[in-house]
Each structure stands twice: as C-alpha cells, then as structure tokens.
C-alpha beads as a LAMMPS data file, in Angstrom:
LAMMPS data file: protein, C-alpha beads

268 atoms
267 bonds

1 atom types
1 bond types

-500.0 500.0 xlo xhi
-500.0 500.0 ylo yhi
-500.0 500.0 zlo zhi

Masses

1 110.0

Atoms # bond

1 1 1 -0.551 7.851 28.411
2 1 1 1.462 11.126 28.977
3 1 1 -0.219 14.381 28.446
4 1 1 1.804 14.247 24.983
5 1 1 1.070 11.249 24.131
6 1 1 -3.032 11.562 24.943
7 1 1 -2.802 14.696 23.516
8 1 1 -1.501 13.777 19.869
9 1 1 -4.202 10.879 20.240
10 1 1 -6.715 13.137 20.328
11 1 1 -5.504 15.051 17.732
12 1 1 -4.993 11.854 15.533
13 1 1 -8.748 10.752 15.880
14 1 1 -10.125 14.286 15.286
15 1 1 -8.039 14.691 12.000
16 1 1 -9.041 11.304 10.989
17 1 1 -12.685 11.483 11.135
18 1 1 -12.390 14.590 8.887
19 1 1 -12.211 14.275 5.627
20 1 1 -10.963 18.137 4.808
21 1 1 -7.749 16.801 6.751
22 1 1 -5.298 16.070 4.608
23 1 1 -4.009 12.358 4.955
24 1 1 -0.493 14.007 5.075
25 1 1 -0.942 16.018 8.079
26 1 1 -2.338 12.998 10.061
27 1 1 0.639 10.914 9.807
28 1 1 3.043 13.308 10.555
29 1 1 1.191 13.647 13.360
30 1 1 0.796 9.304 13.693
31 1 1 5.430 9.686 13.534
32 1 1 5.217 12.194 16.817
33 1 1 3.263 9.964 18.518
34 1 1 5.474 6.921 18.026
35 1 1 8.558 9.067 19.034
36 1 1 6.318 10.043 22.261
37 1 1 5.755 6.308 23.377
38 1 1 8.893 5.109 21.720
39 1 1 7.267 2.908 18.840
40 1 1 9.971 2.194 15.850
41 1 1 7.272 0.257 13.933
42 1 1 4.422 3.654 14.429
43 1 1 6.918 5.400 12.864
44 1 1 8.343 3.518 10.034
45 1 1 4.510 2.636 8.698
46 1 1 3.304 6.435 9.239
47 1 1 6.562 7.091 7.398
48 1 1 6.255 4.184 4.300
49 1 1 2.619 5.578 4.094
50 1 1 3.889 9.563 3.640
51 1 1 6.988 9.045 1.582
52 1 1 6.352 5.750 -0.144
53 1 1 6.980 2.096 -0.133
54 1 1 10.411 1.077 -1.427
55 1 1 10.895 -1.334 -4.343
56 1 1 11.979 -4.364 -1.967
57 1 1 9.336 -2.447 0.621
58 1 1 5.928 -4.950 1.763
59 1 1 3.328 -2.839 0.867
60 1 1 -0.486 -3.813 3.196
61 1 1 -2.839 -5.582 1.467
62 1 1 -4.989 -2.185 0.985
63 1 1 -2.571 -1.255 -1.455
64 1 1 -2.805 -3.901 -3.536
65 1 1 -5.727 -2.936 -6.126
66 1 1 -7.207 -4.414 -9.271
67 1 1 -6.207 -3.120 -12.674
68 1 1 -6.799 -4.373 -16.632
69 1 1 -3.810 -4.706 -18.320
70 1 1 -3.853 -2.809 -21.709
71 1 1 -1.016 -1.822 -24.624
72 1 1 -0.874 0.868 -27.791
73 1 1 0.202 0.011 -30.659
74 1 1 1.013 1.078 -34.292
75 1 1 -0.005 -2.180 -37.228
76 1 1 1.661 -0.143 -40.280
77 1 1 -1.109 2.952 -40.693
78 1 1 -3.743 1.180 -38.103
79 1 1 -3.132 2.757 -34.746
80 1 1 -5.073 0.640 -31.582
81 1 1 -5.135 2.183 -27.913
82 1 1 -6.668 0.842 -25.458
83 1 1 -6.574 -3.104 -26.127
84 1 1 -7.020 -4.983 -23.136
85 1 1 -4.454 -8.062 -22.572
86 1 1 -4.264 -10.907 -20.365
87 1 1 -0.674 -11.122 -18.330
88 1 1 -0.677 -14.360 -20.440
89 1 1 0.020 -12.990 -23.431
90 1 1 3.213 -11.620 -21.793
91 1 1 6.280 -12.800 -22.545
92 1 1 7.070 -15.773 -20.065
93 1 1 9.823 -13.730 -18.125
94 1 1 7.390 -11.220 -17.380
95 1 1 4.260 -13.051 -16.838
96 1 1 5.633 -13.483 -13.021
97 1 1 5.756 -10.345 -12.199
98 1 1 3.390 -8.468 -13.848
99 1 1 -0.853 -9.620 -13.213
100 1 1 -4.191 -7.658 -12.950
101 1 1 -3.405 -6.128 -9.889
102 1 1 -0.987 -3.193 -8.816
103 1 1 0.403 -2.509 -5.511
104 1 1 -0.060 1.707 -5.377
105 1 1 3.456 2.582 -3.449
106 1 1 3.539 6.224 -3.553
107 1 1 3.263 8.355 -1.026
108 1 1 -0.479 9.559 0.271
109 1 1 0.356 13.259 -1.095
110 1 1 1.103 11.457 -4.667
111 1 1 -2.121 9.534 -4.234
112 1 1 -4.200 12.507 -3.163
113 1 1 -2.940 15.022 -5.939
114 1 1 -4.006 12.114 -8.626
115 1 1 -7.272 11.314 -7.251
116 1 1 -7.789 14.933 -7.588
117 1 1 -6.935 15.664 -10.554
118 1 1 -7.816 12.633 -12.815
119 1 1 -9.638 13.742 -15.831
120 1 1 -13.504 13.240 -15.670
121 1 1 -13.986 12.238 -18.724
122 1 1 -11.585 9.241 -18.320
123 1 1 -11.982 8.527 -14.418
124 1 1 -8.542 6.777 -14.420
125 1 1 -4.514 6.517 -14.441
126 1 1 -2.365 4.922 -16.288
127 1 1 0.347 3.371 -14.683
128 1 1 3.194 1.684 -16.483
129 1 1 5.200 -1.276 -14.929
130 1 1 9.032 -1.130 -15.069
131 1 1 11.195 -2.100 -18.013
132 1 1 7.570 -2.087 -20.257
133 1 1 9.905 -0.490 -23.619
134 1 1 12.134 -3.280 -22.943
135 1 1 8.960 -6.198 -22.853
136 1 1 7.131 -4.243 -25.230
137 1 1 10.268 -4.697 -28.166
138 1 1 10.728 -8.412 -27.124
139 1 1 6.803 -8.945 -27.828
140 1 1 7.123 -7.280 -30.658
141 1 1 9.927 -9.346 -31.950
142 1 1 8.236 -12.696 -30.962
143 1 1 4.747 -11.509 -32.752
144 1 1 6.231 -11.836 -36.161
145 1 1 4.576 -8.796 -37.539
146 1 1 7.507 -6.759 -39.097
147 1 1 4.949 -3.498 -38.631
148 1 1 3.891 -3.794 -35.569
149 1 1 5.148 -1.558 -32.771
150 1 1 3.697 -1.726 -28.898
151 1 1 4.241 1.783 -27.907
152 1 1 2.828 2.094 -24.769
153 1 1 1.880 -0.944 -21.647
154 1 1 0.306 -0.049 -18.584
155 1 1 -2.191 -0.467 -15.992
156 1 1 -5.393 1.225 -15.645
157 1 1 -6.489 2.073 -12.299
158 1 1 -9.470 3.973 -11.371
159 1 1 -10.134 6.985 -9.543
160 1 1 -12.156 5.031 -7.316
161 1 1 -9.547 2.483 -6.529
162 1 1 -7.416 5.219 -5.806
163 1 1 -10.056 6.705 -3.380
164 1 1 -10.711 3.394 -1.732
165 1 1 -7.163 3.096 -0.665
166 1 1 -6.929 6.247 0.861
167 1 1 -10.507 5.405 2.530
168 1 1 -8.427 2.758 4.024
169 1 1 -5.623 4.693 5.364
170 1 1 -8.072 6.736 7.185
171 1 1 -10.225 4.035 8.391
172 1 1 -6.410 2.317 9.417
173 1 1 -5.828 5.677 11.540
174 1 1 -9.174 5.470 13.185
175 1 1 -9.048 1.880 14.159
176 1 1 -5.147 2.750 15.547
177 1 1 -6.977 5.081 17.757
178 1 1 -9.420 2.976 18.765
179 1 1 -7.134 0.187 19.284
180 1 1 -4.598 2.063 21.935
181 1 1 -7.275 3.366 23.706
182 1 1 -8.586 -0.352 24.208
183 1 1 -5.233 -1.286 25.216
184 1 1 -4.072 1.633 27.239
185 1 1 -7.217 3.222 28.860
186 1 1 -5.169 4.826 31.685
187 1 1 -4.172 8.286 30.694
188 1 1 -1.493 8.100 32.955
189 1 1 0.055 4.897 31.176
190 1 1 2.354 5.043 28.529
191 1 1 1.520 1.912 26.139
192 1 1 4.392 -0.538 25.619
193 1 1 6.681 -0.233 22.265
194 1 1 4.966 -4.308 21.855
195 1 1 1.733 -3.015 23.008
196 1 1 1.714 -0.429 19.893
197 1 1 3.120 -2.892 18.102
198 1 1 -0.231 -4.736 18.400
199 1 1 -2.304 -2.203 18.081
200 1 1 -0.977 -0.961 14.896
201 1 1 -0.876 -4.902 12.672
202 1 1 -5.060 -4.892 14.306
203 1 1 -5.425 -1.642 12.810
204 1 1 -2.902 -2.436 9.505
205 1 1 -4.501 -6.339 8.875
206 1 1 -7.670 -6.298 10.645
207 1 1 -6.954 -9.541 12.623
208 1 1 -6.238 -9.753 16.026
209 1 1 -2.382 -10.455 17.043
210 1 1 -2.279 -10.486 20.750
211 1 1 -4.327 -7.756 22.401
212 1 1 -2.163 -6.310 25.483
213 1 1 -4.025 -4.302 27.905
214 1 1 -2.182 -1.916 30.632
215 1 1 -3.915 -1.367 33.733
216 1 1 -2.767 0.929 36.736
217 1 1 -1.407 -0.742 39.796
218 1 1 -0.461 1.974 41.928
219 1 1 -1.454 6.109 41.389
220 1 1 2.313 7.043 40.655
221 1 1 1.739 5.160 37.100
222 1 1 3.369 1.745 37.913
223 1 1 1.100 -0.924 35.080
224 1 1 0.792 -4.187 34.817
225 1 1 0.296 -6.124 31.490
226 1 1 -2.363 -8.546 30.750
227 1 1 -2.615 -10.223 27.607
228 1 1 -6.292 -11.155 26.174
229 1 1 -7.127 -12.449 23.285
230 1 1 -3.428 -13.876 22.289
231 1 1 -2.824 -15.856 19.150
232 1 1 -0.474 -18.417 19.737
233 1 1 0.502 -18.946 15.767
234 1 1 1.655 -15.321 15.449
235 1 1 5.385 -14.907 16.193
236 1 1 5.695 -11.528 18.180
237 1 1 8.484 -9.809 15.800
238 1 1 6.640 -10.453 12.675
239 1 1 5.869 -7.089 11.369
240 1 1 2.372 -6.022 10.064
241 1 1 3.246 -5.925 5.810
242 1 1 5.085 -9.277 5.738
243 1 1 1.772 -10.701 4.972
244 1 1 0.134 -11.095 1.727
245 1 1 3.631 -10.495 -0.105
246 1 1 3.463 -9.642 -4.080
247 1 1 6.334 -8.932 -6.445
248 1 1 7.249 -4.888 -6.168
249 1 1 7.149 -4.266 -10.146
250 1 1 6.751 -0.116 -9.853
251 1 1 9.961 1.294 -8.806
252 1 1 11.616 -2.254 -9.212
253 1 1 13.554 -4.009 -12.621
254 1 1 12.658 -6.977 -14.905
255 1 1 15.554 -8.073 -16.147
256 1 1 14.750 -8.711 -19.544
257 1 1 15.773 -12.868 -20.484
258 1 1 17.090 -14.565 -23.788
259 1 1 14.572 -17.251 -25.729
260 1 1 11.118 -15.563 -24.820
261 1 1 8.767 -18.019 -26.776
262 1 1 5.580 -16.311 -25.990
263 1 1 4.066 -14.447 -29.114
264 1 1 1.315 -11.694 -28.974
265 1 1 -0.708 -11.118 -32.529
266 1 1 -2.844 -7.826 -32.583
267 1 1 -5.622 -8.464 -34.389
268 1 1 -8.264 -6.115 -35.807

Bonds

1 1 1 2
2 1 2 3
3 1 3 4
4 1 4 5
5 1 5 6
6 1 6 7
7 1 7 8
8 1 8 9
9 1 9 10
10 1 10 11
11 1 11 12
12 1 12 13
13 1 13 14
14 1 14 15
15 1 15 16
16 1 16 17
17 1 17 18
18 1 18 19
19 1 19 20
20 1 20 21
21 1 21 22
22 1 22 23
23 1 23 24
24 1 24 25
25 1 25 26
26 1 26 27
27 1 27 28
28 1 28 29
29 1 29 30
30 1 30 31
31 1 31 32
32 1 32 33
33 1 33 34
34 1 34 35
35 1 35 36
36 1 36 37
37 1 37 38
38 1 38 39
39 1 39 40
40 1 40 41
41 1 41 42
42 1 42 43
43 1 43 44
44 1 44 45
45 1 45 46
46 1 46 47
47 1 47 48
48 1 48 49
49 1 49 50
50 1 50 51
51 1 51 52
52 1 52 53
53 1 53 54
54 1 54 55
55 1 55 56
56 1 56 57
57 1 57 58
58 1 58 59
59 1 59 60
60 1 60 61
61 1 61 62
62 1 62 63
63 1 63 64
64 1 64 65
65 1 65 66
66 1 66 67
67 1 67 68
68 1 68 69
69 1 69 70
70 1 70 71
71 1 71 72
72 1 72 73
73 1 73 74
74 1 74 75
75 1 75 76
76 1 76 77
77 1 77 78
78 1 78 79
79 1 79 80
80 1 80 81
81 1 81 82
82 1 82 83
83 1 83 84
84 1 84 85
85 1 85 86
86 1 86 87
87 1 87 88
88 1 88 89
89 1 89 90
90 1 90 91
91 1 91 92
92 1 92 93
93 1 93 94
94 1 94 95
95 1 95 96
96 1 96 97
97 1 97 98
98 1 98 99
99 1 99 100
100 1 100 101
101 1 101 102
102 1 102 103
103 1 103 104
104 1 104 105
105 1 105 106
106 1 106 107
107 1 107 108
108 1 108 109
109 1 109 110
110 1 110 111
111 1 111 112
112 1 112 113
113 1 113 114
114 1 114 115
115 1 115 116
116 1 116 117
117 1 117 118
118 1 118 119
119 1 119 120
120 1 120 121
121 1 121 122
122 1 122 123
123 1 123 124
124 1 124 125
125 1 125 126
126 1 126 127
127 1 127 128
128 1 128 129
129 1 129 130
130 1 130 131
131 1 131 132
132 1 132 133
133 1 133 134
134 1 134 135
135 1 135 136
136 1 136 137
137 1 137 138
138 1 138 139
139 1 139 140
140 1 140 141
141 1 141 142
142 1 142 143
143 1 143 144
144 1 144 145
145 1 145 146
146 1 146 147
147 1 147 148
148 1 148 149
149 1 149 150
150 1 150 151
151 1 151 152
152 1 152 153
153 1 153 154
154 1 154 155
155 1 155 156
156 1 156 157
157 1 157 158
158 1 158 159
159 1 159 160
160 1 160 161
161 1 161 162
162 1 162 163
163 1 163 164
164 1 164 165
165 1 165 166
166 1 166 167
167 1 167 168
168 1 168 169
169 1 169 170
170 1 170 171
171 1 171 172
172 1 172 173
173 1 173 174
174 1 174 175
175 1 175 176
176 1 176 177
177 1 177 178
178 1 178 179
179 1 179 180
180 1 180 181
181 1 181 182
182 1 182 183
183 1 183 184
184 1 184 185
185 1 185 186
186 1 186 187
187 1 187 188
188 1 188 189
189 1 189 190
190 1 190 191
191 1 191 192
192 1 192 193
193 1 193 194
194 1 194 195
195 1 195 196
196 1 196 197
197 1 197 198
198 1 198 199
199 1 199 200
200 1 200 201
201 1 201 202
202 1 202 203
203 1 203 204
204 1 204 205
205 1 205 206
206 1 206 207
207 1 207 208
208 1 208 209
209 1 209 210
210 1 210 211
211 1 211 212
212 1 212 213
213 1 213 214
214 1 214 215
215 1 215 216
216 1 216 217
217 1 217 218
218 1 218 219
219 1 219 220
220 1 220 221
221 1 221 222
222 1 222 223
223 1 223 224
224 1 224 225
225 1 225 226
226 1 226 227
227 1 227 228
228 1 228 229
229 1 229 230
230 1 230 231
231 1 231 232
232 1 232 233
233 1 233 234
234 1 234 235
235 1 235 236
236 1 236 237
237 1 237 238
238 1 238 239
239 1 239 240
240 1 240 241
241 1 241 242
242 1 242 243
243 1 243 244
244 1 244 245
245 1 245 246
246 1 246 247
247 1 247 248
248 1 248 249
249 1 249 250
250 1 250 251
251 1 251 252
252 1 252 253
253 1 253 254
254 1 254 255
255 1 255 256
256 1 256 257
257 1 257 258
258 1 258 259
259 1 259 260
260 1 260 261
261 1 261 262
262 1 262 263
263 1 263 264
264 1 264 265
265 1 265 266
266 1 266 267
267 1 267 268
C-alpha cells in the first residue's frame, strides 16, 4: 500500500484495539482510507456506521438486536406500564413490520452517548417504532374497552445489547485490518477497489466472499492478482448489507389500514 494508505492502517488497528478510542474517530479515519485506495463501498459503510442507516438503508446483521415488546396504558383510574406483548396482539397491518427484534440505525456517536448514559437502575432504552400513536388508537378502538387508552408502545433494549453492537463495530474494524493486510501484504501495493471490496463483506458478514491476494511482480510496484478461496455462488457486485434484510420500522412509516380485526384486552 502507499505510505498513506499503510499509514492510516496502522492508525485504524491501533484505535481499534483501544477501547478509550472513540468509535467515531475510527471511522472517520476507516472514510480516509477508502478515499486513499479509492474504495466507494469503505466509505459509504464507515459513513452509514457514523451518520446512520437510512429508512430504506440495509442495516448488517449486528444491528439487528432482540427486544420485548411492551405498551402503557390508562383502564379508567388503573394505570399499567410495563406490560409485555406479543407482536401478535398487534393489529394485523402492523404485525409485519413490527417483531421482537430492532434494527439500532443510529449513528455510533448516538449509540455511544446512550450506552453511557442509560440509567442504572433501569439498564435499558426505550425505543418506540414509527406511527405507534396511530396503532396504539386503532388497538384501542378494536379492544372494545371505552376506558382504555395505550399511551405509550415501544421496545426495550438493553444497555448490553447496545454495548454488544458497538463490540461488533470494533471487532468489524479489527478484522478489516486484518483482512487487507492478508490480501495486500506488499506495502508498496495499493489493494484493488474489488479487493477492499472483499475484505470489507469478510469483515461486515464473517463469511468468506472471494479472498484476492496482491503480490509484487516487479520492485517498481507492478501486482498481480490471485484469487484463493473464491465462492462461486456470490455475485461480485452484491454489496455486504443486502443480506439478512428486515423491514426498516425506526425512521420509516406504517401506513395505518381500514378493517383491523385484531383486538388487544388488558387485563389485570
């Protein structure tokens, strides 16, 4: 690689293995390095992972967390908080997009700043899908119970979840690292925009694509590419998040339908 390019690597794997780094400051640093060796894809994941992943945005499966589904509610003078429900007790239109599990989109900064400063005594978040006033009146029509009012719906997700995902993100860096170094071990190579490519769905998925390894052929930097390890069923320009897709419900819409037949009782 160019003395950039090696250098930033460096930089990368230090930051990575230290945990006083903020996450923040080693993918800015992930987004130089994929202008240095010319990488669209280095940059647009380093960039999804600082900023956020879009509503119609793939989001990696390390994302993608498990969290019980629970509502508030007001029964006349009887208050409940805190009742766990199954997605089946959604209404039908909903029940699609909303499960036990929540993709966590924002940005690592957003993720960081709540992991930090979750409440001990709780040791969670709430997080509430899209449109939930809008499915919490239609459940409350359907239910039958003229005093009943949901006022909140959400997701609880634990500090620890949170934590685990941006374990992953680190451990994601240091396997990127790892990866190019594998592929390019010539310091005087640059690595391919394809052989990146690779490098980064290994590091993203944690399956093998089609390893690409540049060798040296002459002194003045000329390389030749071999290609170990290749997987036959993988199409070259799929990108590393279109697998494992799940319905984008934070930051997206439910559009809320006519003749919902699904009715939730609160009981106490």
């Amino acid at each position: 690689m160019t003395k950039r390019a090696h250098s930033l690597v460096g930089e990368i794997e230090r930051d990575a293995l230290d945990d006083a780094v903020p996450l923040s400051t080693v993918l800015r640093k992930v987004i130089a390095l994929g202008g240095a060796v010319n990488s669209d894809q280095l940059r647009e994941w380093a960039g999804k992972e600082l900023r956020g992943y879009e509503g119609d945005d793939e989001v990696p499966k390390y994302r993608v967390v498990g969290a019980p589904l629970k509502i508030d509610a007001l029964i006349g003078p009887r208050q409940v908080t805190g009742q766990q429900i199954s997605p089946n007790d959604l209404p039908s239109f909903a029940q699609k997009h909303i499960g036990e599990d929540v993709q966590l989109r924002m940005g690592v900064r957003e993720l960081e700043d709540s992991a930090n400063n979750i409440n001990p005594e709780k040791g969670y978040v709430q997080l509430t899908p899209s449109r939930a006033t809008d499915i919490a009146k239609v459940m409350d029509t359907a239910s039958g119970e003229p005093f009943q009012t949901i006022t909140a719906l959400y997701w609880v997700v634990s500090k620890s979840s949170i934590v685990g995902v941006l374990d992953q993100v680190r451990t994601t860096l240091t396997e990127l690292v790892a990866e190019l170094r594998a592929t390019v071990p010539d310091e005087d190579t640059d690595p391919s925009s394809e052989a990146v490519g690779n490098a980064l769905h290994v590091a993203v998925t944690g399956s093998p694509k089609a390893r690409i390894t540049l060798t040296t052929a002459q002194s003045h930097g000329k390389s030749t590419i071999k290609n170990a390890d290749a997987s036959p069923d993988v199409s070259e320009d799929a990108s590393f998040w279109t697998r494992n897709k799940k319905a984008a419900f934070i930051g997206g819409a439910v559009t809320v339908l006519a003749g919902v037949a699904t009715i939730l009782r609160l009981f106490l």
